[in-house]
C-alpha positions as CSV (number, residue, x, y, z in Angstrom):
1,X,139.2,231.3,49.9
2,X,135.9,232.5,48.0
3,X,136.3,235.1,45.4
4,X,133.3,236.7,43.6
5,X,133.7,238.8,40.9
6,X,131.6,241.4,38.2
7,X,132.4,240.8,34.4
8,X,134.6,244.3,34.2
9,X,137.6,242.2,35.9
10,X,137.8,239.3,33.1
11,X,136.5,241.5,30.1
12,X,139.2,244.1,31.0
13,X,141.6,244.1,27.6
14,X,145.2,245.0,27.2
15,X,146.4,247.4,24.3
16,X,146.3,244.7,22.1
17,X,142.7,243.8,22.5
18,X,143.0,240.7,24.6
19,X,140.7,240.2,26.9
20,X,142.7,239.0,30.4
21,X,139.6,236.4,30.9
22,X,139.2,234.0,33.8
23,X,142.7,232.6,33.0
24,X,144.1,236.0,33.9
25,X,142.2,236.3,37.4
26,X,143.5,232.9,38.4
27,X,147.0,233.8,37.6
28,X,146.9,236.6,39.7
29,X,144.5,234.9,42.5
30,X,146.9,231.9,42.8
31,X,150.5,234.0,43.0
32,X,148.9,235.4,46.3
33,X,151.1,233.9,49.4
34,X,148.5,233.9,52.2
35,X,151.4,233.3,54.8
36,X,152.8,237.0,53.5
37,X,149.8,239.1,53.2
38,X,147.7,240.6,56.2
39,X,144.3,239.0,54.7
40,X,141.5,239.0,51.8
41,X,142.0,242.4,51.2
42,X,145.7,242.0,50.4
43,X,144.5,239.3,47.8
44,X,142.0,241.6,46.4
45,X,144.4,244.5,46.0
46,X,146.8,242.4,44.3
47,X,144.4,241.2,42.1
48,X,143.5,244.6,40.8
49,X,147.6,245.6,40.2
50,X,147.3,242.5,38.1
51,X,144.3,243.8,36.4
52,X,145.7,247.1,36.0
53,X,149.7,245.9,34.9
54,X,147.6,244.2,32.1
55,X,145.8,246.8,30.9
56,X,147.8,249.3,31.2
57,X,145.9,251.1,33.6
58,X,142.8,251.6,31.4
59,X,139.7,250.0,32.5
60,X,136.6,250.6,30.6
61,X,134.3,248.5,32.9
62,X,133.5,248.7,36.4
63,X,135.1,246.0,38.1
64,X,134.2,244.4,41.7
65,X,136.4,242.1,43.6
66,X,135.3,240.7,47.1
67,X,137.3,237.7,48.6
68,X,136.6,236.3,51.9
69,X,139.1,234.0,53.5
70,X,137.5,231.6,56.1
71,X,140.4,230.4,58.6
């Protein structure tokens, strides 16, 4: 798996201030099951949800997200 990524998804803060940071990305990269999800696109979905339960749904940044799963 190969996942690229802009700066908007590990600057994104929570209420708090805290930035979720490459820490945050992994977490939610590595709780993805590829044996339950359809494909990339699941992962990459699921990483935004993360992105967004963090921050309470407000993103200041533009944030990009590609993943590409080579079987």
């Amino acid at each position: 798996m190969v996942i690229t990524y802009t700066d908007g998804v590990v600057e994104v803060t929570n209420p708090g201030g805290e930035e979720w940071g490459v820490e945050g990305l992994l977490k939610a990269a590595t709780a993805w099951d590829p044996q339950c999800v359809q494909g990339a696109e699941d992962l990459v979905r699921q990483i935004f949800h993360a992105m967004d339960d963090f921050s309470g749904g407000c993103q200041t940044d533009d944030a990009t997200v590609a993943a590409l799963r080579v079987v």
